[in-house]
TORPA-4810 file (N, C-alpha, C, O; in nm, 3 decimals):
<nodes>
NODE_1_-1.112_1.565_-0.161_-1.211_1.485_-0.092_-1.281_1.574_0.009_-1.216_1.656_0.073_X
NODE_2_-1.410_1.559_0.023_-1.514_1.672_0.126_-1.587_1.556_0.225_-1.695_1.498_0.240_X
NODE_3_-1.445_1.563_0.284_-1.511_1.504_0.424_-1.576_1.604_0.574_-1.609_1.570_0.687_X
NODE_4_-1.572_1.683_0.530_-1.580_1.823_0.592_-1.503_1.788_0.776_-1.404_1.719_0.801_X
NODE_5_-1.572_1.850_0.853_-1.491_1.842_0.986_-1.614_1.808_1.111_-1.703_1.738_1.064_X
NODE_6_-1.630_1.834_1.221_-1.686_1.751_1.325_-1.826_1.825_1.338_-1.920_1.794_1.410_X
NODE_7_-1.815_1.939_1.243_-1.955_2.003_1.262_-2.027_2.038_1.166_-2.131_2.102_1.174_X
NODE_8_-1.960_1.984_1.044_-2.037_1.960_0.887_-1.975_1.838_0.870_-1.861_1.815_0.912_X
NODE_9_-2.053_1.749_0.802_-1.971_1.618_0.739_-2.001_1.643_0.601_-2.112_1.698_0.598_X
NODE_10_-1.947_1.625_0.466_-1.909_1.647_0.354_-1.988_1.524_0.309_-2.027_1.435_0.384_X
NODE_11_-2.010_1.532_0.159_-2.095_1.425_0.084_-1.966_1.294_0.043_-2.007_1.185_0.002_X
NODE_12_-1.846_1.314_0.056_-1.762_1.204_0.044_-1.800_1.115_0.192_-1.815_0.994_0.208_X
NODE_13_-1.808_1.249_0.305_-1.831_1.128_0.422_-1.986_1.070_0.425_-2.024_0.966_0.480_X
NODE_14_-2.036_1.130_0.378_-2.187_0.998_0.329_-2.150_0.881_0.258_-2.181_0.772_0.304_X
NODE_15_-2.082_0.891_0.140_-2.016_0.761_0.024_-1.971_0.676_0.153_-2.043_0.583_0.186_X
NODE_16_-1.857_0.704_0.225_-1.741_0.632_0.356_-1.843_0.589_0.440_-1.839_0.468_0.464_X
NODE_17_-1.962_0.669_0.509_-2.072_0.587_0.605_-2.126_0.472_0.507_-2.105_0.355_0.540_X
NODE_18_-2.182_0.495_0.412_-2.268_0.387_0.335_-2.185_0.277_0.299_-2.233_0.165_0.280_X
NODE_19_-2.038_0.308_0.285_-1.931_0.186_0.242_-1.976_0.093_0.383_-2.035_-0.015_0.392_X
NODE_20_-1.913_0.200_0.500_-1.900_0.100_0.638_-2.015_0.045_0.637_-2.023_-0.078_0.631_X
NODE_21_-2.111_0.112_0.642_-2.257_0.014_0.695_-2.266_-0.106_0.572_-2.302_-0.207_0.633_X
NODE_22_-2.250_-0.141_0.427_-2.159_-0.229_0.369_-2.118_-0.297_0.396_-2.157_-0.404_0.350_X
NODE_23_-1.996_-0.298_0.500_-1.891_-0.389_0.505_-1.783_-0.348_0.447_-1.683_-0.420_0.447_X
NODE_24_-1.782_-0.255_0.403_-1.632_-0.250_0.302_-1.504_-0.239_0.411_-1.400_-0.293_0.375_X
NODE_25_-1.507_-0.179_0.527_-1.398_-0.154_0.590_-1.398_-0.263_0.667_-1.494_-0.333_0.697_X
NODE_26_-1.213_-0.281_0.715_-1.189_-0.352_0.848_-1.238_-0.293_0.995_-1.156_-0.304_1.086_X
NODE_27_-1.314_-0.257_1.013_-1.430_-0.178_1.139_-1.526_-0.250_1.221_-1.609_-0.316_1.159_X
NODE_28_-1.533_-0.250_1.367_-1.661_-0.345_1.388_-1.758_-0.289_1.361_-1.766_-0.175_1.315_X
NODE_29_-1.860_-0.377_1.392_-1.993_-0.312_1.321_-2.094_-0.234_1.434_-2.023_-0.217_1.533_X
NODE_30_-2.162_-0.207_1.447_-2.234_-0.142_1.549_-2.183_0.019_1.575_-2.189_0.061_1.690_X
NODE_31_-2.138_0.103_1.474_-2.060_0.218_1.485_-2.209_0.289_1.479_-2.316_0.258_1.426_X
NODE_32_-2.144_0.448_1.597_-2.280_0.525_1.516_-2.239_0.615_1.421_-2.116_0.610_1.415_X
NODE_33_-2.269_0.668_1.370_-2.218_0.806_1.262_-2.098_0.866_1.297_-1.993_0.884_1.236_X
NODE_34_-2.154_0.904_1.455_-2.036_1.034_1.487_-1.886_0.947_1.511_-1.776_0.985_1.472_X
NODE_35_-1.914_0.836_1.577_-1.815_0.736_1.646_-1.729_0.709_1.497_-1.611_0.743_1.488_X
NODE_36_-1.797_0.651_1.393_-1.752_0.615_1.307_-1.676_0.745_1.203_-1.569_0.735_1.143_X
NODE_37_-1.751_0.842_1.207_-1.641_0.993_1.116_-1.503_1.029_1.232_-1.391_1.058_1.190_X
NODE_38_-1.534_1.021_1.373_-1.413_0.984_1.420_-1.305_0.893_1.372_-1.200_0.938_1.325_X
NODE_39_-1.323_0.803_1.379_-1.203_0.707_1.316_-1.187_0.695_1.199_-1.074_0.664_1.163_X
NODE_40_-1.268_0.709_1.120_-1.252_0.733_0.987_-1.158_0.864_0.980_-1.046_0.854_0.931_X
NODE_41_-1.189_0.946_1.013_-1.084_1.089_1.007_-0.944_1.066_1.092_-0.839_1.115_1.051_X
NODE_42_-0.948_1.014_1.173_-0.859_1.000_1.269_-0.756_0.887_1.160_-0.636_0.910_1.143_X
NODE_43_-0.822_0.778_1.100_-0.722_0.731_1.001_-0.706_0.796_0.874_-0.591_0.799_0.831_X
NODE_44_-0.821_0.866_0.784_-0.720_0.914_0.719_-0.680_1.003_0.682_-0.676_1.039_0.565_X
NODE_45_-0.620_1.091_0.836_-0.573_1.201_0.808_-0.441_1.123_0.842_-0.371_1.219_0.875_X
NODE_46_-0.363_1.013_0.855_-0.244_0.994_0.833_-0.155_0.952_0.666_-0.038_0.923_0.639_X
NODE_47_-0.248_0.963_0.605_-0.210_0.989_0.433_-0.175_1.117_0.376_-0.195_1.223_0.435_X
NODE_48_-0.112_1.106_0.238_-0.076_1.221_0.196_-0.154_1.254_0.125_-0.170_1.376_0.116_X
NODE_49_-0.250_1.149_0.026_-0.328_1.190_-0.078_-0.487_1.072_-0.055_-0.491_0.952_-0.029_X
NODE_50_-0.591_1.165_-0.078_-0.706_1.035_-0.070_-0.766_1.050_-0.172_-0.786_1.167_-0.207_X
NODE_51_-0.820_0.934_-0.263_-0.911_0.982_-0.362_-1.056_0.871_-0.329_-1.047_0.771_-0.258_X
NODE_52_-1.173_0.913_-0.392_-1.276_0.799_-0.379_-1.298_0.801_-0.550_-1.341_0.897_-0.613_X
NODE_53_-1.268_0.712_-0.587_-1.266_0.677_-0.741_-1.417_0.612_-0.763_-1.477_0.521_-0.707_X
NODE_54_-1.443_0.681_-0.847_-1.607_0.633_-0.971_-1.587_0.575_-1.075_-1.494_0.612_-1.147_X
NODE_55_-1.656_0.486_-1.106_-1.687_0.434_-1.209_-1.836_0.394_-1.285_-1.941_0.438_-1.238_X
NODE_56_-1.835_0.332_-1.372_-2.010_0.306_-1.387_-1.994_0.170_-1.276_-1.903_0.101_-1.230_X
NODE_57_-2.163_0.181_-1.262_-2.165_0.087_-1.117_-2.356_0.054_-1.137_-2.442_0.141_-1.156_X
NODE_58_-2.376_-0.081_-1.126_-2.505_-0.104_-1.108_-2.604_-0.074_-0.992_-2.724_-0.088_-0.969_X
NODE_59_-2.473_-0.019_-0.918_-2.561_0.015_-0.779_-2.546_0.160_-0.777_-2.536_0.221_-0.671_X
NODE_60_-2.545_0.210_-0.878_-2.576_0.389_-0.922_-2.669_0.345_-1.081_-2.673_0.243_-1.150_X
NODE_61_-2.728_0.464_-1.088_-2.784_0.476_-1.221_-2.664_0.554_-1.333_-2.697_0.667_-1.368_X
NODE_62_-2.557_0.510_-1.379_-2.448_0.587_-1.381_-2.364_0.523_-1.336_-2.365_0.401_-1.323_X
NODE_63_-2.231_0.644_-1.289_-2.124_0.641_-1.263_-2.167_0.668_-1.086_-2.263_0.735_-1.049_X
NODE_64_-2.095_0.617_-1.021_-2.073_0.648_-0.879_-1.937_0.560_-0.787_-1.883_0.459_-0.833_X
NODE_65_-1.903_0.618_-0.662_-1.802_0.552_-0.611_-1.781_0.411_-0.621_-1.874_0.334_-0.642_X
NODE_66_-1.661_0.373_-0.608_-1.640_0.211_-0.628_-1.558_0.229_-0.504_-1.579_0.128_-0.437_X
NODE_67_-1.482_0.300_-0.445_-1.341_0.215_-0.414_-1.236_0.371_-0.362_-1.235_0.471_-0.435_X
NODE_68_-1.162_0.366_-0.239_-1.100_0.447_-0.151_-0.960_0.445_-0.157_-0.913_0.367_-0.074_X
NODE_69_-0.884_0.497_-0.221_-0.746_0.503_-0.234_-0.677_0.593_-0.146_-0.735_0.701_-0.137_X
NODE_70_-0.610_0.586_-0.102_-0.526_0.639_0.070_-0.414_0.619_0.002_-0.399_0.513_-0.059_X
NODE_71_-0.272_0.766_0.003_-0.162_0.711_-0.041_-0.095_0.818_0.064_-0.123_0.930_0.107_X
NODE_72_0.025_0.707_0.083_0.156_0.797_0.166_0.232_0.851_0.112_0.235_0.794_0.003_X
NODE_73_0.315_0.941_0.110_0.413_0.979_0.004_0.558_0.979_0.123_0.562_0.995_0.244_X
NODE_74_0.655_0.955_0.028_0.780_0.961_0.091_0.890_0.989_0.001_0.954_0.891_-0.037_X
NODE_75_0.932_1.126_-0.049_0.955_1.210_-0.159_0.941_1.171_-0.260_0.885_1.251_-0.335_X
NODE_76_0.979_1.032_-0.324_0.993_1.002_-0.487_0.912_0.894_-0.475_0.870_0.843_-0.578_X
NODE_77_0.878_0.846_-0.359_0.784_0.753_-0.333_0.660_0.722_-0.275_0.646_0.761_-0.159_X
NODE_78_0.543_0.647_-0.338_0.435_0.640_-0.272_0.405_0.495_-0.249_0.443_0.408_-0.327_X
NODE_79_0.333_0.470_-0.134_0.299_0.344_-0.061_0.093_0.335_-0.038_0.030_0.326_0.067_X
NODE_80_0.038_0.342_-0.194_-0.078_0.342_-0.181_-0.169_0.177_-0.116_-0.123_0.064_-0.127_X
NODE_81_-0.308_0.216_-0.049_-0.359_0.155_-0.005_-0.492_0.143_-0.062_-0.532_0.258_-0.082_X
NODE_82_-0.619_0.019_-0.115_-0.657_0.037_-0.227_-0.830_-0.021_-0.110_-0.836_-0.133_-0.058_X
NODE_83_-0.915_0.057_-0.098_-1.041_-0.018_-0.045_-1.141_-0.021_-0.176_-1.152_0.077_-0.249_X
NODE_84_-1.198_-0.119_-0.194_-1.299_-0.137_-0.266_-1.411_-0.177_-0.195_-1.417_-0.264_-0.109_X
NODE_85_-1.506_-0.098_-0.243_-1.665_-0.089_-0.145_-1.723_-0.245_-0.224_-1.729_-0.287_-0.339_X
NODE_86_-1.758_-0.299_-0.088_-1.876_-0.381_-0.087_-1.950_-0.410_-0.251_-1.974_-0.516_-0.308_X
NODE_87_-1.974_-0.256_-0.297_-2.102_-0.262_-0.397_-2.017_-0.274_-0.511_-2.089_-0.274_-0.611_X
NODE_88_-1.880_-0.287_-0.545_-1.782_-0.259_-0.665_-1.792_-0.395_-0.720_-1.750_-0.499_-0.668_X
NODE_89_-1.844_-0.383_-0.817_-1.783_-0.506_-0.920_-1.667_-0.544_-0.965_-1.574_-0.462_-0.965_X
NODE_90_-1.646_-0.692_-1.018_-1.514_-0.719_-1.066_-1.444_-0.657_-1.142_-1.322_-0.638_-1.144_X
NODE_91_-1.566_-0.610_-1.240_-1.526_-0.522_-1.345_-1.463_-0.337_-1.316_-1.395_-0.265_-1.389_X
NODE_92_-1.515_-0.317_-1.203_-1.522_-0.248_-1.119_-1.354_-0.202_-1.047_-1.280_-0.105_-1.064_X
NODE_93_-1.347_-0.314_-0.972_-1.206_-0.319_-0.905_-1.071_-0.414_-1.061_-0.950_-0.437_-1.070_X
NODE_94_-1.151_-0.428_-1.116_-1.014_-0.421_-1.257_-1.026_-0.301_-1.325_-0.921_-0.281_-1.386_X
NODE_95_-1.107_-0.212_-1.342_-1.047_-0.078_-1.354_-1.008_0.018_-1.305_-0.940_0.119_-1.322_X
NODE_96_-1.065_-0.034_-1.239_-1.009_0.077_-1.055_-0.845_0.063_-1.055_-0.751_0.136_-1.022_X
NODE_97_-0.856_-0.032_-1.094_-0.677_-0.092_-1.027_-0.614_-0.112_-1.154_-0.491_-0.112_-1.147_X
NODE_98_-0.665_-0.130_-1.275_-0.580_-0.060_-1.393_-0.547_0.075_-1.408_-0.444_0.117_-1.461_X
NODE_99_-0.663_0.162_-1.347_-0.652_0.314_-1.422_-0.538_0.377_-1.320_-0.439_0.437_-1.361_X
NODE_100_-0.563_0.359_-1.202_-0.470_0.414_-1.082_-0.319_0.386_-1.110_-0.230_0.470_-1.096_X
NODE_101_-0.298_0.244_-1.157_-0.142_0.212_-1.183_-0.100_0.258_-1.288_0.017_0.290_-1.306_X
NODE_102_-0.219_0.268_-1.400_-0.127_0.351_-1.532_-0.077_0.489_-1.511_0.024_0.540_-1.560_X
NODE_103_-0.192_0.556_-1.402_-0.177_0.676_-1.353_-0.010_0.708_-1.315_0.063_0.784_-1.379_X
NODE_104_0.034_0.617_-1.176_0.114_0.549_-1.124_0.225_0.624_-1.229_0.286_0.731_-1.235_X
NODE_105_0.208_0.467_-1.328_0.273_0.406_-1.440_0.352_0.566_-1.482_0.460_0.585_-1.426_X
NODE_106_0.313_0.652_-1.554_0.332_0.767_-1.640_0.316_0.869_-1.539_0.307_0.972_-1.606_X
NODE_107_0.306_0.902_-1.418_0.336_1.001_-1.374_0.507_1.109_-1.341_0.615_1.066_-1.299_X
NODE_108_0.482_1.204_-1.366_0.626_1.243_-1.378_0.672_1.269_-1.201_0.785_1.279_-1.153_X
NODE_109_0.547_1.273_-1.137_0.578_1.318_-0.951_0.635_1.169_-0.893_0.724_1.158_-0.809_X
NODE_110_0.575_1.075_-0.947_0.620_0.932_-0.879_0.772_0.863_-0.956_0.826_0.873_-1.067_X
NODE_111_0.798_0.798_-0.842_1.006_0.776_-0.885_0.949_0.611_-0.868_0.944_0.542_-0.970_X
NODE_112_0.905_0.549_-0.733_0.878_0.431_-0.686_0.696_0.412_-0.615_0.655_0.480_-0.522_X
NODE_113_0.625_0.321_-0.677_0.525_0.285_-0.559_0.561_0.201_-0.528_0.645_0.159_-0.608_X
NODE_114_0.541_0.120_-0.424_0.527_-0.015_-0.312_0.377_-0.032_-0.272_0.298_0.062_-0.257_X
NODE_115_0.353_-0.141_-0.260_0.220_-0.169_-0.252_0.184_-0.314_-0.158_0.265_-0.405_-0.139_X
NODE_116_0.100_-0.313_-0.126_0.124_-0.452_-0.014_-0.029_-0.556_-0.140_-0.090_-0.530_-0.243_X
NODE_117_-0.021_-0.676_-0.036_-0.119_-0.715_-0.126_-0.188_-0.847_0.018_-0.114_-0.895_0.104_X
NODE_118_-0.311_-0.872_0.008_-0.354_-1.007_0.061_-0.370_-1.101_-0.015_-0.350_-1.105_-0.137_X
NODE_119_-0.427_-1.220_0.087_-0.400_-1.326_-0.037_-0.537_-1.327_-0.132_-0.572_-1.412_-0.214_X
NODE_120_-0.594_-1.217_-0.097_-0.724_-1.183_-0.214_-0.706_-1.090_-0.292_-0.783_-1.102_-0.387_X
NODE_121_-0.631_-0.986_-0.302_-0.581_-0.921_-0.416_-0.438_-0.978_-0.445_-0.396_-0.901_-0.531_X
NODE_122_-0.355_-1.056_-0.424_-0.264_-1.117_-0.487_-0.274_-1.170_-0.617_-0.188_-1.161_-0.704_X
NODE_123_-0.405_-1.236_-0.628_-0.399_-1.319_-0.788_-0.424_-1.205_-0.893_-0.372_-1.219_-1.003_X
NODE_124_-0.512_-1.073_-0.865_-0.529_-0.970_-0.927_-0.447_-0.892_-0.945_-0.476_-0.807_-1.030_X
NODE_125_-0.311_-0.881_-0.880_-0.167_-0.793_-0.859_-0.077_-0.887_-0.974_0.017_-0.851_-1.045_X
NODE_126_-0.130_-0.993_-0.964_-0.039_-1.100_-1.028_-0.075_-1.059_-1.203_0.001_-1.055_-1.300_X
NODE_127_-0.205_-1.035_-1.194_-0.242_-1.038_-1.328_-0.230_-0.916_-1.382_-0.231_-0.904_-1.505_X
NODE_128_-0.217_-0.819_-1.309_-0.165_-0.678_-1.351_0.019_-0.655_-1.411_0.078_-0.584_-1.492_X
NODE_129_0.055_-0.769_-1.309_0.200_-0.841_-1.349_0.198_-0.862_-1.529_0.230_-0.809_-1.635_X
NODE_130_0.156_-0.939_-1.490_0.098_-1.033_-1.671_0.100_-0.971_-1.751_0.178_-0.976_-1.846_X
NODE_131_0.002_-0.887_-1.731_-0.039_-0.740_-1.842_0.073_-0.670_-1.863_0.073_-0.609_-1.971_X
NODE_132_0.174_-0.656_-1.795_0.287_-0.508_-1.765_0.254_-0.376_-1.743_0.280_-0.266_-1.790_X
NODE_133_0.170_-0.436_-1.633_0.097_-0.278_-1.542_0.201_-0.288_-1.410_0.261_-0.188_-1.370_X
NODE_134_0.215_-0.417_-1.347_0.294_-0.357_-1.267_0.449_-0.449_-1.306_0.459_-0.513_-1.411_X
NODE_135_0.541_-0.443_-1.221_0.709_-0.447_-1.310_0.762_-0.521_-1.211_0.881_-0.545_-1.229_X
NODE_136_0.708_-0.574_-1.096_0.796_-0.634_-0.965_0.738_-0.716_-0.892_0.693_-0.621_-0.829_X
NODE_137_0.712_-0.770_-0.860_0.688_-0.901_-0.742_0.823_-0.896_-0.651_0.925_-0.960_-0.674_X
NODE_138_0.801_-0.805_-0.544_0.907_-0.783_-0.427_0.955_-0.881_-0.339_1.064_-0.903_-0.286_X
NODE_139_0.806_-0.954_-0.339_0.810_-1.121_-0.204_0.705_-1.034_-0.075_0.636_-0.935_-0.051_X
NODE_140_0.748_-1.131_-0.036_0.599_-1.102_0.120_0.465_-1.061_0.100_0.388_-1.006_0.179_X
NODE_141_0.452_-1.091_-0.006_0.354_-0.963_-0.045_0.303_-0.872_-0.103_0.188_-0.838_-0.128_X
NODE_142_0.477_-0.805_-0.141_0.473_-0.660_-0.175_0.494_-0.682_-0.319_0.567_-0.773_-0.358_X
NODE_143_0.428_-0.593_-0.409_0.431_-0.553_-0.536_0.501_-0.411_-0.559_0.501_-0.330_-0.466_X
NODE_144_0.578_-0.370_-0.720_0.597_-0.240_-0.682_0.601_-0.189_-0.854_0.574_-0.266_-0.946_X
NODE_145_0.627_-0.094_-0.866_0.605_-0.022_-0.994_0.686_0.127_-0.999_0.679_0.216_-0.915_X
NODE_146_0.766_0.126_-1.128_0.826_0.263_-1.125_0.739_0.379_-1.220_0.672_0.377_-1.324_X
NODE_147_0.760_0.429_-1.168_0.730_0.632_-1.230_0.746_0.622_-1.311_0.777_0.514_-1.362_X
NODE_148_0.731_0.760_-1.385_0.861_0.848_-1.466_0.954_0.937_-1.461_1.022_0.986_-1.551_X
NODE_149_0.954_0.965_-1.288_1.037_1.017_-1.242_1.174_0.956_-1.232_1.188_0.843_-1.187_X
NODE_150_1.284_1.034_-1.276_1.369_0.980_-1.344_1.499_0.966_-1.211_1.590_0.884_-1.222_X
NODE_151_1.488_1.041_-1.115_1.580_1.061_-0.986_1.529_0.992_-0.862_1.443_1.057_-0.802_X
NODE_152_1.550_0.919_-0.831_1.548_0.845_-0.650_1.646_0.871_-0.607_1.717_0.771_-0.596_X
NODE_153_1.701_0.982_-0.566_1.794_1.012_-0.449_1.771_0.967_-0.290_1.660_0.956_-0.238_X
NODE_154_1.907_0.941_-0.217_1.875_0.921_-0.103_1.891_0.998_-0.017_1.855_0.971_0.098_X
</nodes>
């Protein structure tokens, strides 16, 4: 991801301004640029991995960003966090959130994800359930899915 630093900003941090001015984030509104690549960096440099995932999109001629994936890692385990921009379609955030979990699904680095959910991606977590994309309904919330990593040591 080329978010660059406080004295270049990177073309991912143009995609992240145009999300916020959007709506896509939990952020108030009235940010200016600089205020806003502050906190934006300031949160997510507490992740282990970020991706901004593309897809085709009517609000590109093409393929362009949909949607901000932030993941923690905690050796055999990851605790990803899933933003979908404003401009992402349904169709949009169901592949977004199929392709990432199959990813998930068959990776040999991942042992466990955990995943939280609101009560607006719940019915969509549910239906990924359905499918056998994901393998758990934890309670509170939480959804989870195993690897192919074959060791969870403690």
């Amino acid at each position: 991801m080329d978010i660059g630093d406080e004295n270049s900003y990177g073309k991912d941090m143009g995609v992240l301004w145009a999300a916020y001015k959007a709506g896509s984030f939990d952020l108030e509104g009235g940010l200016t640029q600089e205020v806003f690549a502050e906190r934006i960096i300031g949160h997510l440099i507490s992740y282990d991995s970020i991706f901004i995932v593309e897809d085709s999109s009517p609000a590109y001629s093409g393929r362009g960003p949909v949607a901000l994936i932030s993941v923690r890692t905690d050796r055999d385990m990851i605790r990803p966090d899933i933003d979908y921009f404003k401009w992402a379609t349904s169709r949009n955030v169901l592949r977004t959130t199929v392709a990432f979990f199959q990813w998930v699904r068959y990776s040999k680095d991942v042992g466990l994800c955990v995943f939280g959910s609101t009560s607006k991606s719940r019915k969509l977590y549910e239906r990924m359930r359905e499918y056998g994309i994901m393998v758990w309904h934890i309670g509170n919330g939480y959804f989870g899915l195993a690897g192919r990593k074959e060791c969870l040591q403690q």
